[in-house]
N, C-alpha and C positions, 0 to 999 in steps of 0.2 A: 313230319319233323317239326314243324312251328308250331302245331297244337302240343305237341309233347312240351316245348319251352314252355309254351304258353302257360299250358298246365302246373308246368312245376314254377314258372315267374309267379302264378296268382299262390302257388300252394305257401314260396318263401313270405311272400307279401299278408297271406292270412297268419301264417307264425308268428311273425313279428307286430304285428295288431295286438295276437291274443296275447303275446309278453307284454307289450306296450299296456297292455288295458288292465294285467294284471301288476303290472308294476303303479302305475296309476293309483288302482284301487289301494295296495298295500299301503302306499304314500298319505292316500289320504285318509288311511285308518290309523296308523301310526299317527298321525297330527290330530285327530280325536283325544280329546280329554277320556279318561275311564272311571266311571263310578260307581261304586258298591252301593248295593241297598240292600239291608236286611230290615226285614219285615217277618214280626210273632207267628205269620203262621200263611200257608200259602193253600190250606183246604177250606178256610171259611170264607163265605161270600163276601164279606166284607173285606179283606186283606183281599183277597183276589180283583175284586174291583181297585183298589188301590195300583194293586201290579197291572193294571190293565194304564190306568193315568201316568203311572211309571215309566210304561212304556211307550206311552206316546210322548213323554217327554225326552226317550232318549232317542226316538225319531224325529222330531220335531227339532232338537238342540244340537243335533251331530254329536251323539255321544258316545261312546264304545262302554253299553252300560249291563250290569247284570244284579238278577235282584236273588239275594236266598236266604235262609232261615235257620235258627240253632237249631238244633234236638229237641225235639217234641218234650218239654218237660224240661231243659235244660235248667242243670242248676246254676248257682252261681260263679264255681270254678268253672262247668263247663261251657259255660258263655263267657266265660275270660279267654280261654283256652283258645272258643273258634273266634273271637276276635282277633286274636295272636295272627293265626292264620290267613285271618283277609288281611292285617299290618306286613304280613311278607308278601303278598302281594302287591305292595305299592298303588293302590291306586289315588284318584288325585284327588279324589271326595269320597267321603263317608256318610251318609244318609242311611240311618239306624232307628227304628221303632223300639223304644229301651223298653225290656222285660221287668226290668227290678227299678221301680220309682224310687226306691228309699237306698238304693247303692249304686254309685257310679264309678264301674269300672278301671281297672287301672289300667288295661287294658285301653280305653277310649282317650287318656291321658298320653299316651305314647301315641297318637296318632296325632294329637296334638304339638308333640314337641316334635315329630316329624314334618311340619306343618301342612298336616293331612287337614284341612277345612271339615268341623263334624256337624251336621244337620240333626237334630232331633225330629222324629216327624211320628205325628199322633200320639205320643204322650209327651208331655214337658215335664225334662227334672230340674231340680234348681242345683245348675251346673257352670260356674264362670266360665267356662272356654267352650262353650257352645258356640258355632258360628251361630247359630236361629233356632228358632223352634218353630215348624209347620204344622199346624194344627186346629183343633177345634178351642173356641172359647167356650168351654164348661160351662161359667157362671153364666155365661150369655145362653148356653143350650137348655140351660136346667130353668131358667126362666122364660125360654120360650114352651116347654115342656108345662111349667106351673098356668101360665096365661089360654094354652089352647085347653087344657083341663079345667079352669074357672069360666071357660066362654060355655063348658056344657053343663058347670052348676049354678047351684043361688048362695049366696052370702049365708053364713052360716051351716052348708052343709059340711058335714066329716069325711076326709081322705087320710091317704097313708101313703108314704113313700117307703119304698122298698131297695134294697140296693144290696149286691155281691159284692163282697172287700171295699166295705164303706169308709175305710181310712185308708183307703188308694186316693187319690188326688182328684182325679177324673169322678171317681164315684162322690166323692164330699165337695167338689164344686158343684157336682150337677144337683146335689140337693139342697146345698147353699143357695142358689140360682131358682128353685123350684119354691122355696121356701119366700122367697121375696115375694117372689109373683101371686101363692096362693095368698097369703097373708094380707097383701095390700086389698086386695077385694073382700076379705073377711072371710075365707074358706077358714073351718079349723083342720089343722093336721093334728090326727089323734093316736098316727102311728109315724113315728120318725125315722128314716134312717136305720131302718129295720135289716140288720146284716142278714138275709136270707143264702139256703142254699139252691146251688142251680138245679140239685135232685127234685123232680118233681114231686115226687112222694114229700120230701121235704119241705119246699115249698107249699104242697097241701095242708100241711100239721101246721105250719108257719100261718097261714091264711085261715082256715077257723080258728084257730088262735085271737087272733085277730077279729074274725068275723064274731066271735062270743062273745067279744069285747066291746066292741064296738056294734049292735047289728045296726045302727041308721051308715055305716059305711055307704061313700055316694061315686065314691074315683079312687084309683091307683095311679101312679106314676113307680113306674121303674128306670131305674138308671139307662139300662139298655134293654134294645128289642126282644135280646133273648128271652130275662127273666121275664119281660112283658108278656110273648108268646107266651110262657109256662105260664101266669098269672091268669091270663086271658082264659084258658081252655082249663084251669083248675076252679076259676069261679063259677063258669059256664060248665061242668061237673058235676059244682054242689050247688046250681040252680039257682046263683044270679046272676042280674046284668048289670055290667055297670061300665064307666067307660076308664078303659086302661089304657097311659100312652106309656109308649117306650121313646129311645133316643138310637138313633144309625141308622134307619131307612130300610130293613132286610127287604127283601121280595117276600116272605113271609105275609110278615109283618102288611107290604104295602097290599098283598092280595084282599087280607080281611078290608081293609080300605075301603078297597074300592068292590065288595061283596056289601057294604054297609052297616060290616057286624064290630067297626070298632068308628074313631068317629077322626081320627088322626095318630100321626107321632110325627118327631121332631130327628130330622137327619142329619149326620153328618156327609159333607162331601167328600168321600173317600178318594173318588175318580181324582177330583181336582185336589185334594191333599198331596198323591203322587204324583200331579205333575208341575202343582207347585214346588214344591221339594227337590226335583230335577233341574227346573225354570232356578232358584236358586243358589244350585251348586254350582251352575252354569255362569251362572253373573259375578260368584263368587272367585270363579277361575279365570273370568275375564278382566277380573282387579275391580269389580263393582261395588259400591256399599249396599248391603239388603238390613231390611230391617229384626229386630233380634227375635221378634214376635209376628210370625205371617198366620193372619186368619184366613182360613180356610171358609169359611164362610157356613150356616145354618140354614135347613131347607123347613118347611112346612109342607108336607104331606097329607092333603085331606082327599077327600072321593073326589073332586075336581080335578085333581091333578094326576093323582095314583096310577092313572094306565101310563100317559106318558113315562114317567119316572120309571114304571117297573120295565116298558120297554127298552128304555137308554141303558138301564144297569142289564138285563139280560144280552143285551149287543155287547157289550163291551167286556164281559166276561165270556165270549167265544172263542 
């Protein structure tokens, strides 16, 4: 008879524990701020590292946070559309990687007169009611991209920059930036700003192009790692060497690194992009001033460093 109480005193007493503990939990998730992130695209390793800092910032900050993405190809109605949609969902910040540099949604204007705080983060538009923009400094990357390319030629040799959607902002700073750095040392650039496509084949016809034009060619610089890769393995094709940097750090990219079949590239910090961007909507909601412009900061990737790096980005997209 007493083990019977017993039993059913401890069995009331675990009940109300686990309400206690679930009412708790719900309390202290409900007092969590909630923040949307949309980010271009959630299959490439570089957004994917992103969503990896993203989310240790929404562990880190206590945030009731979720990250997702338009329509693979979204146009520009339908990225108004799924705007619309995260605005009915109320949350208390908005942290967006904007698709269309050259048009700012109307859609991102009504999050603003709801006094939805809007983070730009990895591209900057020029947009007055931006809370900030988290990001890469361009002109600073494309100049550190021109100076690690001049450290492996001599003064007067011949290069070419190459770039996909070279009146995107990102792509015309980064060889704005490129163009300082090669020039002060006396590199000539004999190909500029060359709008290439990402098709390899394309690329190929793009590059003897080029290479007929030019043969003392001595370096490349591309805007980013992609077109580098395609560069890399289309010049190494038509049987030459020469040294090609990109910009973003891929694991691709850092393998040839540290093989010694390239000589460096210039990263961006994705990791830390998304969890500065978190870190600021946070301070944002806590009534903080942040500043309108957070550098995310620029890496240098050479064979010294290349396994580390490629270690830390393969953990963190687990």
């Amino acid at each position: 008879m007493f083990k019977n109480k017993l039993f059913f005193f401890l069995l009331i007493i675990f009940i109300l524990s686990l309400f206690l503990i679930v009412y708790i939990s719900k309390t202290l998730s409900a007092e969590k701020p909630n923040v949307t992130v949309v980010l271009k695209d959630l299959n490439v390793e570089y957004w994917m590292i992103m969503e990896a800092g993203v989310k240790k910032g929404f562990h880190d900050f206590g945030i009731n946070g979720k990250v997702i993405t338009p329509p693979d190809g979204a146009s520009v109605e339908e990225q108004d559309r799924f705007l619309e949609r995260v605005l009915m969902e109320s949350p208390d910040s908005l942290i967006i990687a904007p698709i269309y540099t050259d048009y700012i949604s109307s859609a991102l204007e009504d999050f603003v007169e709801q006094d939805i705080p809007v983070i730009l983060l990895d591209t900057d538009v020029a947009w007055e009611d931006k809370t900030s923009y988290v990001g890469t400094d361009n002109v600073k990357l494309g100049r550190r991209a021109g100076a690690l390319l001049s450290s492996q030629l001599q003064p007067g040799n011949e290069v070419a920059i190459l770039g996909v959607n070279t009146k995107n902002p990102v792509s015309s700073n980064r060889i704005k930036g490129a163009k300082i750095s090669l020039q002060s040392v006396g590199i000539e650039i004999v190909a500029e700003g060359i709008d290439v496509s990402s098709d390899p084949l394309q690329v190929e016809e793009d590059l003897k192009t080029i290479l007929d034009e030019h043969p003392n060619l001595k370096g490349i610089i591309a805007t980013n790692d992609e077109l580098a890769l395609t560069v890399f393995h289309t010049i190494e094709e038509l049987g030459y060497k020469m040294p090609v940097i990109g910009a973003d750090g891929s694991n691709e990219m850092i393998k040839l690194i540290e093989e010694g079949k390239l000589p460096g590239t210039v990263a961006q910090n994705s990791y830390d992009m998304g969890y500065l961007s978190v870190e600021a909507a946070m301070k944002v909601l806590n009534g903080e001033n942040i500043s309108r412009n957070i550098d995310s900061g620029i890496d240098i990737i050479i064979k010294e460093n290349a396994e580390q790096r490629f270690k830390f980005q393969e953990r963190v997209q687990r």
